[in-house]
C-alpha positions as CSV (number, residue, x, y, z in Angstrom):
1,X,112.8,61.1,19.1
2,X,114.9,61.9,16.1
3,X,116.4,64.6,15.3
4,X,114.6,67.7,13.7
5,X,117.4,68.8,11.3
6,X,118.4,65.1,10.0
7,X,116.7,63.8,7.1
8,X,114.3,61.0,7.6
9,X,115.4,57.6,7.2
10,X,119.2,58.0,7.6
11,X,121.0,55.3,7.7
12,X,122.3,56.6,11.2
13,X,118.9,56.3,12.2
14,X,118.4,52.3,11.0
15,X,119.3,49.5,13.1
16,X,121.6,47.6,11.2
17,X,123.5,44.4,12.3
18,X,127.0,45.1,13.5
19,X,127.6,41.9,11.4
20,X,127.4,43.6,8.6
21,X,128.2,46.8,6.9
22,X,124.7,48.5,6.9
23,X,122.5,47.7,3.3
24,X,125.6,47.0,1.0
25,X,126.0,43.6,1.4
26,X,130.4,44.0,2.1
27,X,132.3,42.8,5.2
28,X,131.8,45.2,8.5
29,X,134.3,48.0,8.7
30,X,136.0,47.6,12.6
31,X,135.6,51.3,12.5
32,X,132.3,51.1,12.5
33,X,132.6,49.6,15.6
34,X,134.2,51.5,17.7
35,X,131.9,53.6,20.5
36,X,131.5,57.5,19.6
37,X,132.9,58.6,22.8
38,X,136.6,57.2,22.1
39,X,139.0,59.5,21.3
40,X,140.4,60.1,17.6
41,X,144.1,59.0,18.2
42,X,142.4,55.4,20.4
43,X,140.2,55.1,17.6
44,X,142.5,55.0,15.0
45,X,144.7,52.3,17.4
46,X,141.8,50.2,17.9
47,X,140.7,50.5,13.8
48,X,144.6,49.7,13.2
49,X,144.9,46.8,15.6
50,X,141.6,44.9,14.0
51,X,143.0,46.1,10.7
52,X,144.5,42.2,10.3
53,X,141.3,40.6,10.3
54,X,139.5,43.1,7.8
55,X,140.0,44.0,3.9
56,X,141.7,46.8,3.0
57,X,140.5,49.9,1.8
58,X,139.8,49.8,-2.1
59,X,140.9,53.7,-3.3
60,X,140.4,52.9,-7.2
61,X,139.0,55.5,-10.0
62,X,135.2,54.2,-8.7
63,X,136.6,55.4,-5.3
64,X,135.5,51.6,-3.4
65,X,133.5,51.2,-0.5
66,X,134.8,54.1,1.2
67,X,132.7,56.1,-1.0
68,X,129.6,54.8,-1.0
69,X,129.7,54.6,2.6
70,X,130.8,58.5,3.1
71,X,127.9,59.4,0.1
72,X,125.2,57.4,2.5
73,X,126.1,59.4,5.6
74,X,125.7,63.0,3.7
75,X,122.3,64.4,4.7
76,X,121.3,65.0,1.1
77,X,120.5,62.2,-0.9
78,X,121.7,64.1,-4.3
79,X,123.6,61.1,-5.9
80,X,127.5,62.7,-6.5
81,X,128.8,61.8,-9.8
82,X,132.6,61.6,-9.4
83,X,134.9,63.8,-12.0
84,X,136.2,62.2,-15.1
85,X,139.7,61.5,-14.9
86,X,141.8,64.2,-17.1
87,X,142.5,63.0,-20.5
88,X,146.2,63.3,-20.1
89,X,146.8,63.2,-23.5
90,X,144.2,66.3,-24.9
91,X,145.4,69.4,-26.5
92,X,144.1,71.4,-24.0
93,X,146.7,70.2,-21.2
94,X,150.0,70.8,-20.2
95,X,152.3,68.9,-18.2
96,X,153.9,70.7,-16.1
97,X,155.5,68.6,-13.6
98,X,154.4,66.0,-14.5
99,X,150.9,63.9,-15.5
100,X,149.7,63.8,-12.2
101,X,149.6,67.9,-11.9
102,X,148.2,69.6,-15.5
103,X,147.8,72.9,-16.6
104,X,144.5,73.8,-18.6
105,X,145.6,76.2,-20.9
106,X,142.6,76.9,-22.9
107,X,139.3,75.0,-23.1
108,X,139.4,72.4,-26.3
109,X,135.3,73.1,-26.7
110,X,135.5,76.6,-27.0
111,X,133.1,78.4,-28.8
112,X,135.4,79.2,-32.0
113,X,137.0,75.7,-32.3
114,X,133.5,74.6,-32.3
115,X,132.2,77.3,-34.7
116,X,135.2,75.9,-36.9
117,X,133.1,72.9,-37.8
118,X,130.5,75.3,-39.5
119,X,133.3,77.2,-42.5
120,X,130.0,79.2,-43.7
121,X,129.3,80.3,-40.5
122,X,133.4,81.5,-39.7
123,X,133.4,83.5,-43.3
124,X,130.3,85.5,-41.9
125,X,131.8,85.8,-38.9
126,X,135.0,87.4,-39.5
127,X,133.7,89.9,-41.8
128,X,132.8,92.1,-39.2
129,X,136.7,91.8,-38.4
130,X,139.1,94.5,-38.7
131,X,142.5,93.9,-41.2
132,X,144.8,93.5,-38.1
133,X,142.4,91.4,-36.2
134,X,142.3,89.0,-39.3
135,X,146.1,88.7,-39.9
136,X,146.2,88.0,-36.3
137,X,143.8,85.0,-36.0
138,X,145.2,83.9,-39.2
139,X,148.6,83.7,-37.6
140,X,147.4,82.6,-34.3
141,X,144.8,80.0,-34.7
142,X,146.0,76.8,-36.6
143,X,142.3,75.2,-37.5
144,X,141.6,78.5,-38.9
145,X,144.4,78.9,-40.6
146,X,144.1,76.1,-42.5
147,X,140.6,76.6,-42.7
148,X,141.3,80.0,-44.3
149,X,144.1,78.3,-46.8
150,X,141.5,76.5,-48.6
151,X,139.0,79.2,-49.1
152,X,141.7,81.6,-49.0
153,X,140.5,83.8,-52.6
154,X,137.2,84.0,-51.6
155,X,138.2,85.4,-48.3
156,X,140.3,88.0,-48.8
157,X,137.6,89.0,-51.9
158,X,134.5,89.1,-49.7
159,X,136.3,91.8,-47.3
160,X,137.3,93.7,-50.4
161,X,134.3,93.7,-51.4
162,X,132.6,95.1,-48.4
163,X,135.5,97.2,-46.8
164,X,136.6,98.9,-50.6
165,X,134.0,98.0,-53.2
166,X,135.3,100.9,-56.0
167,X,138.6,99.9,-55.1
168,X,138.5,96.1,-55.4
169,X,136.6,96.7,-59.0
170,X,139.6,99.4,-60.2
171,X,142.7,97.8,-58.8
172,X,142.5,93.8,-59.6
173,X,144.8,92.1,-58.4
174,X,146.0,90.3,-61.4
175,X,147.3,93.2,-62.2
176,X,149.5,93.8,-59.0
177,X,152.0,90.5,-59.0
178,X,153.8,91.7,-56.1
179,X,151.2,92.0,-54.2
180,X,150.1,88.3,-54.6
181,X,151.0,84.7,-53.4
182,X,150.6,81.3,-54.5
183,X,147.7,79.7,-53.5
184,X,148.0,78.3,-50.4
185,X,145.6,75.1,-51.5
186,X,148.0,74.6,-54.4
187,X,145.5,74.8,-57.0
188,X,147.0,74.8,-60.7
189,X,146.5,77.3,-63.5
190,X,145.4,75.2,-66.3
191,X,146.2,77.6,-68.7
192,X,149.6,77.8,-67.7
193,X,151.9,75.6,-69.9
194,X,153.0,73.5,-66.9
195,X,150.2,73.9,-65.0
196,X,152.1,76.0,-62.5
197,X,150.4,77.1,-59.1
198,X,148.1,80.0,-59.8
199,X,148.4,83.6,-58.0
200,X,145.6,84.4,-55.3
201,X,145.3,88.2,-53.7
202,X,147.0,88.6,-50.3
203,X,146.5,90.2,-47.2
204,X,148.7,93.3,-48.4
205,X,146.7,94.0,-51.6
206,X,144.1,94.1,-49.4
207,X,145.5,96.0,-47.2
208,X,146.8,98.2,-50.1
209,X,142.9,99.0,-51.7
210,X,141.6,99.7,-48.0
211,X,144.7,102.6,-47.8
212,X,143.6,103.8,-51.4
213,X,140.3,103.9,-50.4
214,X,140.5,106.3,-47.5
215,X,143.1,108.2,-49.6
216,X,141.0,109.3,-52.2
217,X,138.2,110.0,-49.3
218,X,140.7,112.5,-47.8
219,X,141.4,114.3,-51.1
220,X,137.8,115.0,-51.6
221,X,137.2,115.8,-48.0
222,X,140.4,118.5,-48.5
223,X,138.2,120.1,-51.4
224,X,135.7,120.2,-49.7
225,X,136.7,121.8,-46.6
226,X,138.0,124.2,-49.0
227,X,134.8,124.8,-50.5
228,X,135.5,123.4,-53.5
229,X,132.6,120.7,-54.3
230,X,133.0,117.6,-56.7
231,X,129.9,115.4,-57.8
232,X,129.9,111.6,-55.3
233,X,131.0,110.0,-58.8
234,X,134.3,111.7,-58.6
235,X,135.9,109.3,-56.4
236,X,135.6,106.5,-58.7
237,X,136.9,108.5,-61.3
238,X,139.7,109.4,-59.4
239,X,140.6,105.7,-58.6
240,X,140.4,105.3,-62.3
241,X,143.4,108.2,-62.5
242,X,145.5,106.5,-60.1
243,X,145.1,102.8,-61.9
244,X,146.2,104.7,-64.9
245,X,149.1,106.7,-63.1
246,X,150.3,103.3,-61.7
247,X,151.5,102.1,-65.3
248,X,154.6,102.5,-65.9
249,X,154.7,103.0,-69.6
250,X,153.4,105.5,-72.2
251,X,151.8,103.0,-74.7
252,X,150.0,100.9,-72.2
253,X,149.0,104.1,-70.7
254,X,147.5,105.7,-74.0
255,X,145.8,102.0,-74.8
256,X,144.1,102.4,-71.6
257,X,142.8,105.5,-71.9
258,X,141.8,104.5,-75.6
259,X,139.3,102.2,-74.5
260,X,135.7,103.7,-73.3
261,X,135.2,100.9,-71.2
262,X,136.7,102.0,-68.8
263,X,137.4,105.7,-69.2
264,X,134.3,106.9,-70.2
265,X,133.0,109.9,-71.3
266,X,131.7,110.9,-67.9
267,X,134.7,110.0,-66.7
268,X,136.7,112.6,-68.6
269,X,134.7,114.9,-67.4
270,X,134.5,114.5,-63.8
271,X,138.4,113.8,-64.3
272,X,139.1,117.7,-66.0
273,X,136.6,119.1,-63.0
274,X,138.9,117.6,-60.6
275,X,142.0,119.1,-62.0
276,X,140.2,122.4,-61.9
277,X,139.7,122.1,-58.7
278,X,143.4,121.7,-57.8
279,X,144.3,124.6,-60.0
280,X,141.7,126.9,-58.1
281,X,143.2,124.8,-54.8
282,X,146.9,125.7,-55.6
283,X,146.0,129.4,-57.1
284,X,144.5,132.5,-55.7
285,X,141.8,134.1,-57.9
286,X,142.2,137.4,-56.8
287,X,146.2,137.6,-56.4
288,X,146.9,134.9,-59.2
289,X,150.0,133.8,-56.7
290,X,150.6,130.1,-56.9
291,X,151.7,128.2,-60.1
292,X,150.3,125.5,-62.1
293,X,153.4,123.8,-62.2
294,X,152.3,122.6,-58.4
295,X,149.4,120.5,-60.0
296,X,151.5,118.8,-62.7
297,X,154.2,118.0,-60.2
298,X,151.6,116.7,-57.5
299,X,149.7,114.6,-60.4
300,X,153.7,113.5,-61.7
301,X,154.4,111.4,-58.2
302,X,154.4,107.4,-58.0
303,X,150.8,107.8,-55.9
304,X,148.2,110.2,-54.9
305,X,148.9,109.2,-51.7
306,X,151.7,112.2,-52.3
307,X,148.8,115.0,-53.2
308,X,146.5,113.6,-50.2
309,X,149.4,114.4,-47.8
310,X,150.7,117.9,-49.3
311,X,146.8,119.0,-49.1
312,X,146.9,117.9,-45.5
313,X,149.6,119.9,-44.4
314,X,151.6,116.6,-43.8
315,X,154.3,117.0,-46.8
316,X,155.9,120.5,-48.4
317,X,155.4,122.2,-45.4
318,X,158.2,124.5,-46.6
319,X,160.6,125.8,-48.7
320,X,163.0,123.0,-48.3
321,X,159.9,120.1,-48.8
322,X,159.4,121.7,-51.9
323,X,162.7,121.7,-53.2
324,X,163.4,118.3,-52.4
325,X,160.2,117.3,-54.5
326,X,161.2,119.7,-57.4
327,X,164.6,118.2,-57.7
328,X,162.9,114.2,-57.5
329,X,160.4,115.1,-60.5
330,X,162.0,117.6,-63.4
331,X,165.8,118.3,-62.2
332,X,167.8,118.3,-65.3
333,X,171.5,117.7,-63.9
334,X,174.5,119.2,-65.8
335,X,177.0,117.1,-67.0
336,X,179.5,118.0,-63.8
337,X,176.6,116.8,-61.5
338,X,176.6,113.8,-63.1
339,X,180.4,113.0,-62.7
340,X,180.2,114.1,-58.9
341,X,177.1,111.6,-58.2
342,X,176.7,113.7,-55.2
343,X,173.3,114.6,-53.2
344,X,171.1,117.5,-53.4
345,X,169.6,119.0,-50.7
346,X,168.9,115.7,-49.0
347,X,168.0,113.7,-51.8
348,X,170.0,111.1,-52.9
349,X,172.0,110.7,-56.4
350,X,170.2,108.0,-57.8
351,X,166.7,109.6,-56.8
352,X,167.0,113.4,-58.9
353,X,165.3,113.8,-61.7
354,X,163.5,110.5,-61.8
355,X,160.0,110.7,-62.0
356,X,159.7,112.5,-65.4
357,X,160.8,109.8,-67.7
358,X,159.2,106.5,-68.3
359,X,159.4,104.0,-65.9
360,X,160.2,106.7,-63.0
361,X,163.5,106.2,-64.3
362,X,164.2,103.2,-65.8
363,X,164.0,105.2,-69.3
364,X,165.8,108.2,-68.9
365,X,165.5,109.0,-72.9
366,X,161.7,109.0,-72.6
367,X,159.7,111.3,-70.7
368,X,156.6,110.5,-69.2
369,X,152.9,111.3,-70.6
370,X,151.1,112.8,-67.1
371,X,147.7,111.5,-66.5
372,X,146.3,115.7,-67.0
373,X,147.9,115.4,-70.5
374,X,146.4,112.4,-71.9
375,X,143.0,113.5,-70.6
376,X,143.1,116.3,-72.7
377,X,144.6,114.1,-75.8
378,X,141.8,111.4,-75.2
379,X,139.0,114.5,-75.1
380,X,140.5,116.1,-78.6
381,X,141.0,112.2,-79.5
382,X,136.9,111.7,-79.2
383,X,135.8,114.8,-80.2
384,X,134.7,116.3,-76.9
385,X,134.3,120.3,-77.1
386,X,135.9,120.0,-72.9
387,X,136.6,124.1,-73.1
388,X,133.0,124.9,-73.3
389,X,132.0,123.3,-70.3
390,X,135.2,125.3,-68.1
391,X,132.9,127.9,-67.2
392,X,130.5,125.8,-65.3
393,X,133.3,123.3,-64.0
394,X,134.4,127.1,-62.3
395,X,130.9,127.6,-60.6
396,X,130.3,124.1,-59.7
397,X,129.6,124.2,-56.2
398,X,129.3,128.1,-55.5
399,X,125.9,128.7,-57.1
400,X,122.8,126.6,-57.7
401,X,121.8,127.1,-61.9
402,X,118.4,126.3,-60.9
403,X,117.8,128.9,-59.0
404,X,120.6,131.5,-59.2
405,X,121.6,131.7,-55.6
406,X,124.8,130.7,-53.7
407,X,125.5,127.1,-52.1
408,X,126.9,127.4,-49.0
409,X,129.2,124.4,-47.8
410,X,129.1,122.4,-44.8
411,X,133.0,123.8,-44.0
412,X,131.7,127.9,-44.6
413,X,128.6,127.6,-42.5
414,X,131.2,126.4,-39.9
415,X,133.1,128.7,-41.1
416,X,130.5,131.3,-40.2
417,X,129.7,130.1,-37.0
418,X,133.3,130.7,-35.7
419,X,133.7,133.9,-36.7
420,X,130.4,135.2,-34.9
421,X,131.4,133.0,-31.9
422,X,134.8,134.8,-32.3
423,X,133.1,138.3,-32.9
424,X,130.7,138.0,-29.7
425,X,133.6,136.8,-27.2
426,X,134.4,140.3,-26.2
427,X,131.3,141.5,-26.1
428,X,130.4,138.9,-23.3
429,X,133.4,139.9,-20.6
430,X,132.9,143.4,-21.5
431,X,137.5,143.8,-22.7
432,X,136.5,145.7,-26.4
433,X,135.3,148.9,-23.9
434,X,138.5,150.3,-22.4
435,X,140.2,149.6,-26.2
436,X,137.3,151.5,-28.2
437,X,137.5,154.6,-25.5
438,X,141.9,154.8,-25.8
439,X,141.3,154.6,-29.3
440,X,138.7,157.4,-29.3
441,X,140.2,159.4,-26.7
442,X,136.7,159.5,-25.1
443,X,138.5,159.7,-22.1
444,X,140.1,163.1,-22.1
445,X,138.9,164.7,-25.1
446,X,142.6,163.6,-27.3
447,X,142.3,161.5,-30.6
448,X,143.9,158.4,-28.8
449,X,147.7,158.5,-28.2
450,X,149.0,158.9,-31.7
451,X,150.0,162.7,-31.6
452,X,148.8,164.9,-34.9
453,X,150.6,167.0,-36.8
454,X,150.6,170.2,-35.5
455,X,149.6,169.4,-32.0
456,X,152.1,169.0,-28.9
457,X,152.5,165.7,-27.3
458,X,152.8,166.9,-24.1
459,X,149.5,169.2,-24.3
């Protein structure tokens, strides 16, 4: 009776010739041989002894007839395809001690490497990746690397293009040398006279519109808190006023602003509401403290990134900030100044007085035309009548023409909300009562504690 846990028709359970070694047609094994009652260490004597008069053992890479004769004995009959031997010579290996003991280090078919033989399908892929994350695969992976080298231009567009749209269209970068590279495919510029290699954008010019991007976002989003409300167009128009504050002469400046390409007449507009709005910004209306001399030194810096960080409370946080800007932009030094080369307040020699002429210093005998003067030159230049329209530049965003109410802003409804949240505090744990009755004097018939003329304090 066989067993009722052993699969049928094992070869244990065949009757099979000692003469030979069960159904695979080699010479018997003297192993096989041996009764099952013998102990291991006689078995192994006896299989040693008769070991003269058999073949040996064949341990080879298709593992002999020690294999098949171990696979026959298993009690499933699942056919066990042996491993692969390791490809010693595969990227994906290491030796560390040598070839017989490797160190897998990453997998050679991994999804990416194997997404690399699809380029259309990597450029949509990395789209949806962040700057840093891109510099870093660029730097890390070589396939993509070089897979990124010869569609570098396209690249670095297509993520301008979708991270900073306004800012890819208003700061080329032809236009911004240092911030370029030679292509990496070594393509020539035909127009060149010997065919040099052309310029492609590089990470840092992208890098650069992404930062411009969010800066003019937090200058409108400053406004606004304020409640001081510009029309959604304004932020192009303001990336237009930073291209034309980034030239560093007074003619190429004026030609630019000549041509109603690219400032147009809206444009002119929307660029004289936004200085309004920093005058009412930097000014009280009720007071008249502040100066207008704050706007033309904010709009005289090297960047707006200078005016986004004074309006969030991140530069000219005091006296001393403000100095140190003053003497940067308009310092006139004395001709004993000038012989000392000595620092002011902090700021360096070379640094004072700078940013007035042409050049931010390179011409010190021409001064600089600021980007709120030429828009006024370019509105008289064309014939716009700008003054009439100051009035409702004033009320944009505080009343609604249509229908001759007030708009309230996002920021004063919040505003609003605080201060009745602030207003109902004390009310709810009851700690305005004991103030109102010492105030009154409720509590013993006195005026409070402040003693009136006439009366005794002691009484």
């Amino acid at each position: 009776m066989s067993h009722p846990h052993r699969v049928a028709n094992h070869p244990r359970d065949r009757n099979t010739s000692p003469g030979r070694s069960e159904d695979t047609g080699n010479p018997p094994n003297p192993s096989d041989e041996i009764p099952r009652s013998t102990s291991g260490h006689a078995r192994w004597v006896q299989a040693h002894e008769s070991s003269h008069n058999s073949p040996t053992f064949t341990f080879s890479v298709e593992r002999g007839d020690l294999y098949r004769r171990r696979a026959q004995r298993r009690t499933s009959q699942i056919p066990t395809v042996p491993p692969p031997p390791p490809q010693w010579d595969s990227p994906g290996y290491r030796h560390s001690s040598g070839p017989s003991s490797p160190e897998v280090l990453f997998n050679p078919g991994g999804i990416f490497n194997r997404l690399l033989e699809y380029p259309e399908l990597v450029f949509e892929t990395i789209r949806h990746l962040s700057i840093p994350d891109l510099i870093s695969l660029y730097a890390i992976s070589k396939d993509f690397h070089a897979l990124a080298d010869s569609h570098f231009t396209p690249m670095i567009l297509d993520h301008a293009r979708v991270l900073a749209p306004e800012a890819a269209r208003i700061f080329p970068f032809r236009c911004y040398r240092s911030l370029c590279i030679r292509d990496p495919a070594q393509r020539r510029n035909e127009a060149k006279a010997h065919f040099e290699v052309r310029f492609v954008p590089s990470f840092r010019w992208l890098q650069m519109i992404i930062f411009r991007e969010g800066v003019v976002e937090d200058i409108v989003a400053c406004l606004e808190e304020e409640s001081l409300m510009l029309p959604a167009a304004t932020t192009l128009t303001i990336k237009k006023m930073w291209f034309t504050i980034d030239i560093p002469t007074n003619r190429q400046r004026g030609q630019l602003m000549h041509n109603p390409a690219f400032w147009t007449e809206q444009d002119l507009y929307l660029a004289t509401l936004f200085v309004m709005k920093l005058d009412m910004l930097l000014t009280c209306p009720f007071t008249g403290e502040g100066d207008l001399g704050l706007r033309r030194m904010l709009l005289g810096q090297r960047s707006l990134s200078t005016l986004a960080a004074v309006m969030k409370r991140e530069e000219m946080r005091n006296e001393y900030e403000m100095l140190q800007m003053i003497l940067r932009f308009d310092h006139a030094m004395d001709d004993a100044q000038r012989a000392l080369r000595l620092p002011m307040f902090g700021v360096p020699f070379d640094q004072i007085g700078k940013l007035q002429y042409e050049g931010w210093g390179a011409n010190e005998g021409v001064l600089f035309q600021q980007i709120d003067d030429l828009l006024m030159l370019e509105c008289a230049r064309r014939g716009l009548d700008m003054p009439a329209y100051y009035l409702d530049m004033v009320f944009y965003g505080f009343v609604d023409k249509k229908v001759g109410l007030d708009i309230w802003t996002e920021a004063q409804k919040r505003r609003m909300r605080e201060d009745e949240e602030r207003a109902a505090a004390p009310e709810r744990d009851g700690s305005h009562e004991p103030v109102i009755e010492e105030m009154d004097g409720a509590h013993d018939g006195h005026r409070g504690d402040v003693p009136v003329d006439g009366e005794a304090t002691g009484t």
